[in-house]
N, CA, C and O atoms as CSV, one atom per row, in Angstrom:
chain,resi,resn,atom,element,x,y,z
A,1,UNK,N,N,131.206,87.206,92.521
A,1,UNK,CA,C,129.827,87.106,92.103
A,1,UNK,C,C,128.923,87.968,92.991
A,1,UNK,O,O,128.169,88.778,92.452
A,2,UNK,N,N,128.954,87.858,94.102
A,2,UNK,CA,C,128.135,88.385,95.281
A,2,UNK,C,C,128.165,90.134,94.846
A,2,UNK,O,O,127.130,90.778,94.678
A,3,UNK,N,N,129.759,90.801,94.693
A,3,UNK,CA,C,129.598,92.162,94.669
A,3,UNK,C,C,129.296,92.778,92.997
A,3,UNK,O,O,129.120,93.933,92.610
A,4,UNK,N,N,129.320,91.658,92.348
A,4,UNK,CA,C,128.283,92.009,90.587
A,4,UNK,C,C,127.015,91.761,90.794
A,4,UNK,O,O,126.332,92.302,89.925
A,5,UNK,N,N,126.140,90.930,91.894
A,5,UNK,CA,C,124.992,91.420,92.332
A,5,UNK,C,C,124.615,92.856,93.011
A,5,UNK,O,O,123.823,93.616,92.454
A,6,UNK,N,N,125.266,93.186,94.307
A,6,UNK,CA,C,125.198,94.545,94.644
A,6,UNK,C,C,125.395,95.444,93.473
A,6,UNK,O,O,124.573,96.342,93.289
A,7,UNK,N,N,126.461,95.283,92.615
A,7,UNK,CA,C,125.991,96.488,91.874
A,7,UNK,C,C,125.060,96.493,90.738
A,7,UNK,O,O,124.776,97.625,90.346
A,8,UNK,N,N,124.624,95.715,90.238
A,8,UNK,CA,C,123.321,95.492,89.251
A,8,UNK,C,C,122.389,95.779,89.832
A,8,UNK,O,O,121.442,96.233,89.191
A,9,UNK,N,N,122.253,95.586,91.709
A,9,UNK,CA,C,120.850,96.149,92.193
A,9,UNK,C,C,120.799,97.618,92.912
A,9,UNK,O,O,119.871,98.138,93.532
A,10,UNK,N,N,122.255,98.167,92.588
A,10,UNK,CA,C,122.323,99.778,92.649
A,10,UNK,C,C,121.842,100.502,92.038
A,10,UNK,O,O,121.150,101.442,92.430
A,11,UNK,N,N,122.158,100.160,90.740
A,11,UNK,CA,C,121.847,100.668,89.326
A,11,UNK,C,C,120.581,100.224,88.822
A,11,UNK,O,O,120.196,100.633,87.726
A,12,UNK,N,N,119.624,99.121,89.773
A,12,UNK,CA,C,118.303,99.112,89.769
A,12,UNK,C,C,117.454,99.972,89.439
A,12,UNK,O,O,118.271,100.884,89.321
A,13,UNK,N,N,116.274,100.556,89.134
A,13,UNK,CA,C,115.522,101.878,89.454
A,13,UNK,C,C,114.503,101.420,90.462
A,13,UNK,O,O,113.811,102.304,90.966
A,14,UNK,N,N,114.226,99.702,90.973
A,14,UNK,CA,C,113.142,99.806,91.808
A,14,UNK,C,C,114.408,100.028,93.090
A,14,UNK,O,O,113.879,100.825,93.865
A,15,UNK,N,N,115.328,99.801,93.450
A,15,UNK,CA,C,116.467,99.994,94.367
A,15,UNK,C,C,116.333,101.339,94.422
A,15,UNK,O,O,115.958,101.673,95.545
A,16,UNK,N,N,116.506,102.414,93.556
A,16,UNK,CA,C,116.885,103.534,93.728
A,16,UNK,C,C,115.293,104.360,94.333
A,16,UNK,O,O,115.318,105.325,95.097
A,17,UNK,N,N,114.105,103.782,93.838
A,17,UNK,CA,C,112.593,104.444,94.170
A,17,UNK,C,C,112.545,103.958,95.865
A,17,UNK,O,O,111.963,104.639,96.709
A,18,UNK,N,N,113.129,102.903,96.125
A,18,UNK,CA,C,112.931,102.606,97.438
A,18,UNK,C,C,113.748,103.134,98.699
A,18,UNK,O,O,113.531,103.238,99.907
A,19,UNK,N,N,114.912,103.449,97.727
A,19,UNK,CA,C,115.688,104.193,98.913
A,19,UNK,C,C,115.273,105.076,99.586
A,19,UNK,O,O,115.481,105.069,100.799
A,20,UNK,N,N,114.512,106.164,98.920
A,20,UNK,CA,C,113.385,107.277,99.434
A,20,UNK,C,C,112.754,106.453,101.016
A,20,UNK,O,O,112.722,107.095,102.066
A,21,UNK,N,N,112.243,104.820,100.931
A,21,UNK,CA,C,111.139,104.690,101.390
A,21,UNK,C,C,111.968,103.602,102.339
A,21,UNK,O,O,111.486,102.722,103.052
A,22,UNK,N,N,113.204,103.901,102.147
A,22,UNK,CA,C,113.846,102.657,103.334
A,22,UNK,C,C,113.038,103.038,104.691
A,22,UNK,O,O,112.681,104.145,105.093
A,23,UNK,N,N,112.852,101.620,105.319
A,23,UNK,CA,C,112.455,101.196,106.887
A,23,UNK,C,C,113.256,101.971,107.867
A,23,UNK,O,O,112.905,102.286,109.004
A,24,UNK,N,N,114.672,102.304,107.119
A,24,UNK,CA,C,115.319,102.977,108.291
A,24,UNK,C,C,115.340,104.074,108.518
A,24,UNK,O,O,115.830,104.636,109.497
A,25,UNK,N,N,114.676,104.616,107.414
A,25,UNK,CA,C,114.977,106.135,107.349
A,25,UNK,C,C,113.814,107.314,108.487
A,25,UNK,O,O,112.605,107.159,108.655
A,26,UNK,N,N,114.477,108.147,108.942
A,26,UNK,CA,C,114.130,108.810,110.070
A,26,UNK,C,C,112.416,108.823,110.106
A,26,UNK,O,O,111.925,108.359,109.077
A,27,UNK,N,N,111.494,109.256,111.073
A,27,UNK,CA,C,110.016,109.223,111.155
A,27,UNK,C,C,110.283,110.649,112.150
A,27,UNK,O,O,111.205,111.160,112.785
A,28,UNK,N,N,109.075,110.871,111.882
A,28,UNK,CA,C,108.580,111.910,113.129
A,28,UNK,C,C,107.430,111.938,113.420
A,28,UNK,O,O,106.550,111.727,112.584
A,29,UNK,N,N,107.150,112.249,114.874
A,29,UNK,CA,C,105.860,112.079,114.791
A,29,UNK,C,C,105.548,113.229,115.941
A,29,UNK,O,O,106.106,113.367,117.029
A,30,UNK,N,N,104.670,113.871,115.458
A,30,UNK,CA,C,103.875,115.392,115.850
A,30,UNK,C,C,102.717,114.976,116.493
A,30,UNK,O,O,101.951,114.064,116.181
A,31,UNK,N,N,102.662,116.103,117.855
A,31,UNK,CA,C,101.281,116.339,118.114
A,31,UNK,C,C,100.765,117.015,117.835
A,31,UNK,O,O,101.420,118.045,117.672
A,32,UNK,N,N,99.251,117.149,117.522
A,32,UNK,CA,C,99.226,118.547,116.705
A,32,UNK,C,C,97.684,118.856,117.332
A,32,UNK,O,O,97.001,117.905,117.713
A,33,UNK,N,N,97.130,120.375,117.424
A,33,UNK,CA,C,95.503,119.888,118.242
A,33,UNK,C,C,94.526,119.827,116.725
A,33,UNK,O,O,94.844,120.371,115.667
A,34,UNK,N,N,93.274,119.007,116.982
A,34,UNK,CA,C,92.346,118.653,116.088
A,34,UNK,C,C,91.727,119.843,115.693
A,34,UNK,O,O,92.236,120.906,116.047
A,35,UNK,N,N,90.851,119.836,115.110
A,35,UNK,CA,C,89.435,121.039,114.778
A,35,UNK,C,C,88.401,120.753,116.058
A,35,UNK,O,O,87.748,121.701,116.494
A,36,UNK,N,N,88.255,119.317,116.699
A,36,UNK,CA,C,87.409,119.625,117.898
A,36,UNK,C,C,88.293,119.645,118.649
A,36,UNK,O,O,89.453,119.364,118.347
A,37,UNK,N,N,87.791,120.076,120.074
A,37,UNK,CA,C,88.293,120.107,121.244
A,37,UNK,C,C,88.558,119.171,121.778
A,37,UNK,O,O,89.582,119.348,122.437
A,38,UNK,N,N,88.005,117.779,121.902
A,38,UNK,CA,C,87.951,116.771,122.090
A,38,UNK,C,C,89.333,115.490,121.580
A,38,UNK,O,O,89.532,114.311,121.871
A,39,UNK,N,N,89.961,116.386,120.806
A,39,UNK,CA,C,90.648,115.389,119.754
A,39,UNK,C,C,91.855,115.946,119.671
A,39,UNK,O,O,92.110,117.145,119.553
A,40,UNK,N,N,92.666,114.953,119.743
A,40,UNK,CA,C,94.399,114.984,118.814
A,40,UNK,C,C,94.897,114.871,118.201
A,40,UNK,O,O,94.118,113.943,118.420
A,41,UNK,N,N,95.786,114.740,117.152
A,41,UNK,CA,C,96.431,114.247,116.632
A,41,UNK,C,C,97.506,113.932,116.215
A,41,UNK,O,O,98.231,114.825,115.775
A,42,UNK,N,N,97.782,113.099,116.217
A,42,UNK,CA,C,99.153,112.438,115.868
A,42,UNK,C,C,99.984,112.454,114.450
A,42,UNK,O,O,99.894,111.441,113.756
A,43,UNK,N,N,100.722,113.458,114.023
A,43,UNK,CA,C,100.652,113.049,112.428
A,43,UNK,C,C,102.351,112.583,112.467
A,43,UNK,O,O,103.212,113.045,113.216
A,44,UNK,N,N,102.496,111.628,111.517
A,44,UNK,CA,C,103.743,110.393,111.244
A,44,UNK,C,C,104.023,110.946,110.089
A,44,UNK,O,O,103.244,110.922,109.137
A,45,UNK,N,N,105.615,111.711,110.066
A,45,UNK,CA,C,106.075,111.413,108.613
A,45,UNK,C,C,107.621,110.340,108.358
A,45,UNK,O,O,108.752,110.308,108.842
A,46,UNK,N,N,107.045,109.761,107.580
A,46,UNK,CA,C,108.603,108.669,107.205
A,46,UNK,C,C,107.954,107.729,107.329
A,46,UNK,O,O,106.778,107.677,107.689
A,47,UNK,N,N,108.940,106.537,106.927
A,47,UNK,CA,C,108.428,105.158,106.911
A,47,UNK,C,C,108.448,104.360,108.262
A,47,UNK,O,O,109.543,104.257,108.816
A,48,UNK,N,N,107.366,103.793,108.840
A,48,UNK,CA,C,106.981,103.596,110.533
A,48,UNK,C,C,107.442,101.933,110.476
A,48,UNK,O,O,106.766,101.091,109.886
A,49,UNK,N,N,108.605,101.655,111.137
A,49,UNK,CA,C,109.017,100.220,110.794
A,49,UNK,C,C,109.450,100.005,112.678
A,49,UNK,O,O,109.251,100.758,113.631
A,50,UNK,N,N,110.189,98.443,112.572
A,50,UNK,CA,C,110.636,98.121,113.940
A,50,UNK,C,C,111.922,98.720,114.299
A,50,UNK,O,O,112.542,98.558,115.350
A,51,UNK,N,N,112.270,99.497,113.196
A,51,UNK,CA,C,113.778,100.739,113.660
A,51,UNK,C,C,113.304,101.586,114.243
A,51,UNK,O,O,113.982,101.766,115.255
A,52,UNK,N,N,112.209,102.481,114.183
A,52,UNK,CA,C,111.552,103.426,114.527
A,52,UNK,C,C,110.146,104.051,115.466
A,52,UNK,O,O,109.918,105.160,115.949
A,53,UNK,N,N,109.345,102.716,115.445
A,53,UNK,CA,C,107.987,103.045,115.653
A,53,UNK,C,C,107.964,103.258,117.248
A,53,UNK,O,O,106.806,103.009,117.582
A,54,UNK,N,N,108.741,103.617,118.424
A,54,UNK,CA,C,108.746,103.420,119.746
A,54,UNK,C,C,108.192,104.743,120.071
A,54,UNK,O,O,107.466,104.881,121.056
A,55,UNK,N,N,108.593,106.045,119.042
A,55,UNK,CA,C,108.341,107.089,119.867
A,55,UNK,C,C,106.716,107.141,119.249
A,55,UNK,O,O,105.874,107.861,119.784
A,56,UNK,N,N,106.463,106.443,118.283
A,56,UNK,CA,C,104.972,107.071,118.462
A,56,UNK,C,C,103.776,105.661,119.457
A,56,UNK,O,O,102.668,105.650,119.993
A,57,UNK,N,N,104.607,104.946,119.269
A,57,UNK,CA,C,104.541,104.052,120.585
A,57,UNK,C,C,103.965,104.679,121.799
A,57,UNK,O,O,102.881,104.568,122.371
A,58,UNK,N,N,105.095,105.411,122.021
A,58,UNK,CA,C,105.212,105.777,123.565
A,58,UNK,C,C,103.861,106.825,123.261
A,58,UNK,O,O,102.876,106.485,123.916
A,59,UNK,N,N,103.622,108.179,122.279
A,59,UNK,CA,C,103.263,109.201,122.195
A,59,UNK,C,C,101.527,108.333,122.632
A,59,UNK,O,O,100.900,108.593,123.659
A,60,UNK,N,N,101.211,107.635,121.892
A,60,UNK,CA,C,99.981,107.454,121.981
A,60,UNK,C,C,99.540,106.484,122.764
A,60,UNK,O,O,98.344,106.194,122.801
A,61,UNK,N,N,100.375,105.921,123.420
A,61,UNK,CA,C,99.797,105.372,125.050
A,61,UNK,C,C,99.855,106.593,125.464
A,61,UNK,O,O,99.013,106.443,126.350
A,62,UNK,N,N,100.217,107.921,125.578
A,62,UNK,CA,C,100.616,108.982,126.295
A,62,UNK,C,C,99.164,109.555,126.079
A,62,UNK,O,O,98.948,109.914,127.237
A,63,UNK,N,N,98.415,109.771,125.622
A,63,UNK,CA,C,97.210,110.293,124.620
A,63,UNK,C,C,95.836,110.123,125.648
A,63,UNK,O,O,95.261,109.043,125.791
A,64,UNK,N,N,95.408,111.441,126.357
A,64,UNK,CA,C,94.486,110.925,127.249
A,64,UNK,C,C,93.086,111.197,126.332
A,64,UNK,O,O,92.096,110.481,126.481
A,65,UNK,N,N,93.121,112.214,125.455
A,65,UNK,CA,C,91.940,113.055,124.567
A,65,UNK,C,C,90.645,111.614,124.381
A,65,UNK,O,O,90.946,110.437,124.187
A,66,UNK,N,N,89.953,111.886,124.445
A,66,UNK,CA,C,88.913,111.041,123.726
A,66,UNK,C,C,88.731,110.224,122.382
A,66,UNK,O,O,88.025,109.248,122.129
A,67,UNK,N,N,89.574,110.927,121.640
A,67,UNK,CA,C,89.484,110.700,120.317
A,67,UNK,C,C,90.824,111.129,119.787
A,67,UNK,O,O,91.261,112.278,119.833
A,68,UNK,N,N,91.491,109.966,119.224
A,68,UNK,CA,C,93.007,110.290,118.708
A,68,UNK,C,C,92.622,110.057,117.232
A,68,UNK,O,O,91.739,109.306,116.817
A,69,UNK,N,N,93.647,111.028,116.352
A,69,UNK,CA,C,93.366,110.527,114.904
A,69,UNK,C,C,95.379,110.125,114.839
A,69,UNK,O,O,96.231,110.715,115.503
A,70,UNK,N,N,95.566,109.249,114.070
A,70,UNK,CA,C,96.524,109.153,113.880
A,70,UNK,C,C,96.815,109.296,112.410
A,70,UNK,O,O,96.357,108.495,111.596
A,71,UNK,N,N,97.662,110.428,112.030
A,71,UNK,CA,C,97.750,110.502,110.643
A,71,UNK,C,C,98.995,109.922,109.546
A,71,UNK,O,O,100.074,110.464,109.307
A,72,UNK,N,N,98.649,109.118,109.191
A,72,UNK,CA,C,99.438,108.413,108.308
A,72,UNK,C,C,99.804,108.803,106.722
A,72,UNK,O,O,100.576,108.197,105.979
A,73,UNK,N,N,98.976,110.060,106.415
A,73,UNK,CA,C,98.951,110.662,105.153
A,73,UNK,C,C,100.878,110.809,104.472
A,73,UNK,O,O,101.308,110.882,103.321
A,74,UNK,N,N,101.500,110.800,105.656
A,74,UNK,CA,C,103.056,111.171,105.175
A,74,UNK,C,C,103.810,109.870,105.224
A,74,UNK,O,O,104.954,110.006,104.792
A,75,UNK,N,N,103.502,108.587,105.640
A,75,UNK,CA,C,103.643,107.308,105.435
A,75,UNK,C,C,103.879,106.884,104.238
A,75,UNK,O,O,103.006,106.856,103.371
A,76,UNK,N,N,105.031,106.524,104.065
A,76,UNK,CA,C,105.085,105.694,102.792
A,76,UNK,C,C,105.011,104.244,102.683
A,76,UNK,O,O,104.664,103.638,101.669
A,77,UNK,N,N,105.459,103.581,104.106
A,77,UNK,CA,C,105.630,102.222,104.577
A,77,UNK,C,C,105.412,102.258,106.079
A,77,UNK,O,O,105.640,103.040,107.002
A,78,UNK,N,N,104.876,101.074,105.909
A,78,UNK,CA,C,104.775,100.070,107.405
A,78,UNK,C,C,105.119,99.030,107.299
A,78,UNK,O,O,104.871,98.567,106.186
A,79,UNK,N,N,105.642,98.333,108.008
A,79,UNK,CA,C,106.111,96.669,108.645
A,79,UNK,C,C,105.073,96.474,109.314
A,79,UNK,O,O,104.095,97.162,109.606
A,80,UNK,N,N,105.536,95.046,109.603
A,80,UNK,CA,C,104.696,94.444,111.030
A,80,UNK,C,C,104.686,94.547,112.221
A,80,UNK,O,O,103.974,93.947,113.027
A,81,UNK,N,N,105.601,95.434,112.429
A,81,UNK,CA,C,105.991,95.703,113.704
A,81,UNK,C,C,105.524,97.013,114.193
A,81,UNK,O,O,105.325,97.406,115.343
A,82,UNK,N,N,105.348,97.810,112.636
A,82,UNK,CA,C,104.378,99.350,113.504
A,82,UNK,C,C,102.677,98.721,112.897
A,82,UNK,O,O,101.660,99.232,113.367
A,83,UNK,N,N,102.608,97.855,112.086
A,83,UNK,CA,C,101.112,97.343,112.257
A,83,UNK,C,C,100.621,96.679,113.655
A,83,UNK,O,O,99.515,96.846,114.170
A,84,UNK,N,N,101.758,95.837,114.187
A,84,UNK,CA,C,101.022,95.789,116.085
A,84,UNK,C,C,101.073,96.576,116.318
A,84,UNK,O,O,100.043,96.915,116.901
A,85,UNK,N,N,102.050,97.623,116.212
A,85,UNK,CA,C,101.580,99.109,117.221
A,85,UNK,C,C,100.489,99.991,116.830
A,85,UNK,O,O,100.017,100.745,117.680
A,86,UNK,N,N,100.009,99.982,115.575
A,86,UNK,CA,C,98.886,100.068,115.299
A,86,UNK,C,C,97.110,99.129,116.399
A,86,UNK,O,O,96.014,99.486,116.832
A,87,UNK,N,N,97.792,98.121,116.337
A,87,UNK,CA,C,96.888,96.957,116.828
A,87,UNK,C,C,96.847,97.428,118.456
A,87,UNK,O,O,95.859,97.254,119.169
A,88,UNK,N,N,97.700,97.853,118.760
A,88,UNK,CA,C,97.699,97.976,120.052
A,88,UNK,C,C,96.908,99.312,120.777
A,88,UNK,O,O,96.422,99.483,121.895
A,89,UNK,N,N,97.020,100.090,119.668
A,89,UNK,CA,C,96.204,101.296,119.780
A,89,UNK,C,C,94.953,100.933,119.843
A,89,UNK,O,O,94.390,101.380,120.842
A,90,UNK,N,N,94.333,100.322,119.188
A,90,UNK,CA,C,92.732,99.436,118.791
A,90,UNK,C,C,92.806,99.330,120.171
A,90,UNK,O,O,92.377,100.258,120.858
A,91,UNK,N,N,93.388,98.128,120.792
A,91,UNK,CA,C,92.663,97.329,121.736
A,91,UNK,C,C,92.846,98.208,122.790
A,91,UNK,O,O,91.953,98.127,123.633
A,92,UNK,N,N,94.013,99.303,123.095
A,92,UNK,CA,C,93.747,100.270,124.515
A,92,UNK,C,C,92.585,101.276,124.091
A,92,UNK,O,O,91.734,101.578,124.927
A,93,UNK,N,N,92.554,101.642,123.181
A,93,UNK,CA,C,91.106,102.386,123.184
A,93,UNK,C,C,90.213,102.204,123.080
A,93,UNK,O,O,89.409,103.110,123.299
A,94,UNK,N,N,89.812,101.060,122.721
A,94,UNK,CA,C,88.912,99.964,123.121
A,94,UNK,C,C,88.355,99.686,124.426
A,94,UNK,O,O,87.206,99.628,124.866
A,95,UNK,N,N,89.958,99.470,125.103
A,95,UNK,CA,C,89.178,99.023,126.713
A,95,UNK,C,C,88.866,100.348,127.259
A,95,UNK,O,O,87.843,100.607,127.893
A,96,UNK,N,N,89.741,101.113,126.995
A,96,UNK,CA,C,89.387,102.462,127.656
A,96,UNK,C,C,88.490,103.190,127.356
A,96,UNK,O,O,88.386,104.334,127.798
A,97,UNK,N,N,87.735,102.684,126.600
A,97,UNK,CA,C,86.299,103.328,125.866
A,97,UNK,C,C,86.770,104.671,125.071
A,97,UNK,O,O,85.914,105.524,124.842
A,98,UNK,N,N,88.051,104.866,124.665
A,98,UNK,CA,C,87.792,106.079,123.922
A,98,UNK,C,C,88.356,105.817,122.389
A,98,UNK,O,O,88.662,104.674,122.049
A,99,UNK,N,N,88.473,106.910,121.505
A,99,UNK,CA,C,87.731,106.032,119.681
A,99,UNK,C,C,89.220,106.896,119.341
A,99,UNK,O,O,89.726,107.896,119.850
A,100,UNK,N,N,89.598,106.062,118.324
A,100,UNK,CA,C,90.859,106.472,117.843
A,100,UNK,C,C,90.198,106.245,116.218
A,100,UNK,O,O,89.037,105.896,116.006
A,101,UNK,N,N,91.215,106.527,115.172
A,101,UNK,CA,C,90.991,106.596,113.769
A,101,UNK,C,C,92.522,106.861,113.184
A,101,UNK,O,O,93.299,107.737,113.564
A,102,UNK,N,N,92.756,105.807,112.096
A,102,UNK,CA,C,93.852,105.972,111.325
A,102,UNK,C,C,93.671,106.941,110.058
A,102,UNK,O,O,92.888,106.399,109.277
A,103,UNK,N,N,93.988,107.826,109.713
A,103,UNK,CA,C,93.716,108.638,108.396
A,103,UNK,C,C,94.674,108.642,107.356
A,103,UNK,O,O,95.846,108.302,107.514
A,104,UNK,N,N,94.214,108.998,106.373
A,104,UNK,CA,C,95.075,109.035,104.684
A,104,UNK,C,C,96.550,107.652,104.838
A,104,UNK,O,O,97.736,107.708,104.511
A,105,UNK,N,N,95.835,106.705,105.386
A,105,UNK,CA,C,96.711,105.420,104.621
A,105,UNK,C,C,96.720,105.401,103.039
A,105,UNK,O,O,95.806,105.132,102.260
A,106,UNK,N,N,97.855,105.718,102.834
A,106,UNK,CA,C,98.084,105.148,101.010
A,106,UNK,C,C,97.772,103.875,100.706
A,106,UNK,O,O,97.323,103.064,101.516
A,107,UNK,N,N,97.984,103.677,99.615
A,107,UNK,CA,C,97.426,102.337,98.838
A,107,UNK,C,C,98.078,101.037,99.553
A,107,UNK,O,O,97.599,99.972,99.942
A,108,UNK,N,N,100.060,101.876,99.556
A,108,UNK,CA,C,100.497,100.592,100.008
A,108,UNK,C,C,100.208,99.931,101.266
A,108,UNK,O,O,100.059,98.774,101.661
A,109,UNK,N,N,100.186,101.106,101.745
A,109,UNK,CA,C,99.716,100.959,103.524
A,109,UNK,C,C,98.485,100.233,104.121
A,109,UNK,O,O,98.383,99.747,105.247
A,110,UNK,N,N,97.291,100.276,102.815
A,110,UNK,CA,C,95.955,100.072,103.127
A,110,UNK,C,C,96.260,98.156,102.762
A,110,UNK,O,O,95.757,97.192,103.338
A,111,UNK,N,N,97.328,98.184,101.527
A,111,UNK,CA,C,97.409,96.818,101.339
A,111,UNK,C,C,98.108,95.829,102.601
A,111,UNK,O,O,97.760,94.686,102.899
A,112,UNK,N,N,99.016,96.515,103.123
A,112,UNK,CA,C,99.463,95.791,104.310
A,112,UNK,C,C,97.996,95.432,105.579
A,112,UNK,O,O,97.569,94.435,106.161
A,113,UNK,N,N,97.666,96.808,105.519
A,113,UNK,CA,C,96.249,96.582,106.896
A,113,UNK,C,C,95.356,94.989,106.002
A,113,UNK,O,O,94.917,94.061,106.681
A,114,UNK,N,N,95.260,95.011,104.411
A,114,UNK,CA,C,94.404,94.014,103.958
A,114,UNK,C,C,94.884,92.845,104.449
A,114,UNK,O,O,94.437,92.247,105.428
A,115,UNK,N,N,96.274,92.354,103.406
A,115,UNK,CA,C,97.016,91.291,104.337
A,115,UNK,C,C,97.495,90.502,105.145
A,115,UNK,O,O,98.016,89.387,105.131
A,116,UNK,N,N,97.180,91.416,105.990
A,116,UNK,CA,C,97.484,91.116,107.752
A,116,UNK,C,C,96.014,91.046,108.233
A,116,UNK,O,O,95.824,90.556,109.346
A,117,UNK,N,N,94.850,91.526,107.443
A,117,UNK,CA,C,93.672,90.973,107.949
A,117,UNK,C,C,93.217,92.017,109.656
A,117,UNK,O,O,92.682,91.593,110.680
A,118,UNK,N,N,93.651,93.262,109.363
A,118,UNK,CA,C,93.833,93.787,110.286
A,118,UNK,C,C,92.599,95.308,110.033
A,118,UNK,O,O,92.131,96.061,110.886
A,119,UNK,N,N,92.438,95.291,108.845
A,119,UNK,CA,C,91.636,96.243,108.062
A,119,UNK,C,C,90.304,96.324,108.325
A,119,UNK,O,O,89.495,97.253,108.321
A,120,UNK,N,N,90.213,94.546,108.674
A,120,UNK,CA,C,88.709,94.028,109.476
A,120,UNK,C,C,88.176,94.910,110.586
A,120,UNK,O,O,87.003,95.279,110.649
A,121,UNK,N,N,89.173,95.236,111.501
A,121,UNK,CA,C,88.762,96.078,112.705
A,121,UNK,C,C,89.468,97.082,112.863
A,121,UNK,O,O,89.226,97.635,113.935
A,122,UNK,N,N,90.478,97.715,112.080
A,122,UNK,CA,C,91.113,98.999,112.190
A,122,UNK,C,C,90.166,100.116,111.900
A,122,UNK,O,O,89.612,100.029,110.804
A,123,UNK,N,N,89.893,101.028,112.554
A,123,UNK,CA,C,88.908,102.139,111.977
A,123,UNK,C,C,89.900,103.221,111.188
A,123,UNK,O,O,90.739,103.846,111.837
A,124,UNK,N,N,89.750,103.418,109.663
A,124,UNK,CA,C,90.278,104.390,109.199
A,124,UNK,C,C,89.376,104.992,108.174
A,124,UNK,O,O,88.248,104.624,107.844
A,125,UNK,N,N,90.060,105.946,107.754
A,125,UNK,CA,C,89.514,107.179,107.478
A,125,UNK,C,C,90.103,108.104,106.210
A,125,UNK,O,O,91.202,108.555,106.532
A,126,UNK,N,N,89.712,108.510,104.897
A,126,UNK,CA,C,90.602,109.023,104.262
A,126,UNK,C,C,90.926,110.343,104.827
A,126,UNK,O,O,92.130,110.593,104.766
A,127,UNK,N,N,90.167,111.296,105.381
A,127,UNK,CA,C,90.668,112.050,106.040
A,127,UNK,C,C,90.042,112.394,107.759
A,127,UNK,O,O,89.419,111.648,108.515
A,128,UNK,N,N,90.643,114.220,108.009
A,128,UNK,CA,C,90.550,114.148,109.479
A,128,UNK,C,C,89.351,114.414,109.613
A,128,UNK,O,O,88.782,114.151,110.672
A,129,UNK,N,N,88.628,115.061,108.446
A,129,UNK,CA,C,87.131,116.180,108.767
A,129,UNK,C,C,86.236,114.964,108.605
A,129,UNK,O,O,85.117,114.999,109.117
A,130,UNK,N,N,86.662,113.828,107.894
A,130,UNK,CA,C,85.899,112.199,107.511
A,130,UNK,C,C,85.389,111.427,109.165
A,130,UNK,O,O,84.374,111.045,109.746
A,131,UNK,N,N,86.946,111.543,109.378
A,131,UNK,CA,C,86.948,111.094,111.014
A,131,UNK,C,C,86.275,112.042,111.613
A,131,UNK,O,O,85.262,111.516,112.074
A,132,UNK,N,N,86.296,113.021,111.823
A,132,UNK,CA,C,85.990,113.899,113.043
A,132,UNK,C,C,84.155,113.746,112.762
A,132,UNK,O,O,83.426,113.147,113.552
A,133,UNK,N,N,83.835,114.183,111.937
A,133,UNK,CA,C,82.592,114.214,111.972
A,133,UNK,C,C,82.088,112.622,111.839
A,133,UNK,O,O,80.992,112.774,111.298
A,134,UNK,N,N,82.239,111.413,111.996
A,134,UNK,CA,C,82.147,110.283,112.204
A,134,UNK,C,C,81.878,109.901,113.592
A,134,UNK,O,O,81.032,109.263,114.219
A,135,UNK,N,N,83.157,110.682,113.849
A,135,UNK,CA,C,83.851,109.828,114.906
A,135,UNK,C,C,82.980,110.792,116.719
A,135,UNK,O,O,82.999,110.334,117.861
A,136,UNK,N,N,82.438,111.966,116.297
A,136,UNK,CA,C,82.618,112.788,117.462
A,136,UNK,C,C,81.160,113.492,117.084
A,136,UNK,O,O,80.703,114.387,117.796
């Protein structure tokens, strides 16, 4: 019984649309310089889960610039586990007085920030020129 389930949910098509967007599948994450001088950015491609999210973890505690944008435009998914690391970005740039901004979250992405009730105080942005001139 168990392996006539696995294969009915092979031959799925929401199985097969998600495979693209598995949690496990590789991320990268770039530094890249802003349009101001002042600013960085971070851009994420792949899905940012608790398999993966350490190196941009590490990258943006690493981040002295004034103003980080973190770009999420190549995101297809987040967990809860790169939404604290999200959260965690908030509150160090926060204390440290300097302004960060999440950009081009997709729909699904924006629905997780709703959910989690996290959207309340996340500063984002559909894009970087949105942020930058906002933000700086």
């Amino acid at each position: 019984m168990r392996a006539l389930v696995v294969m009915q949910m092979k031959h799925s098509s929401h199985t097969l649309d998600s495979v693209e967007h598995h949690p496990t599948s590789p991320v990268t994450v770039e530094t890249l310089p802003a349009n101001l001088p002042d600013a960085v950015i971070l851009k994420i491609s792949g899905p940012l889960s608790i398999h993966n999210f350490f190196d941009f973890q590490d990258l943006s505690r690493k981040q002295t610039a004034p103003l980080l944008l973190i770009d999420l435009s190549e995101v297809p998914y987040i967990d809860s586990a790169a939404v604290g690391s999200l959260v965690g970005v908030h509150v160090s740039r926060e204390h440290s007085g300097k302004k960060y901004a999440i950009i081009g979250a997709n729909d699904r992405v924006q629905n997780i920030f709703r959910m989690t009730a996290v959207s309340q105080f996340l500063v984002t942005f559909p894009t970087v020129a949105e942020a930058e001139a906002a933000l700086l």
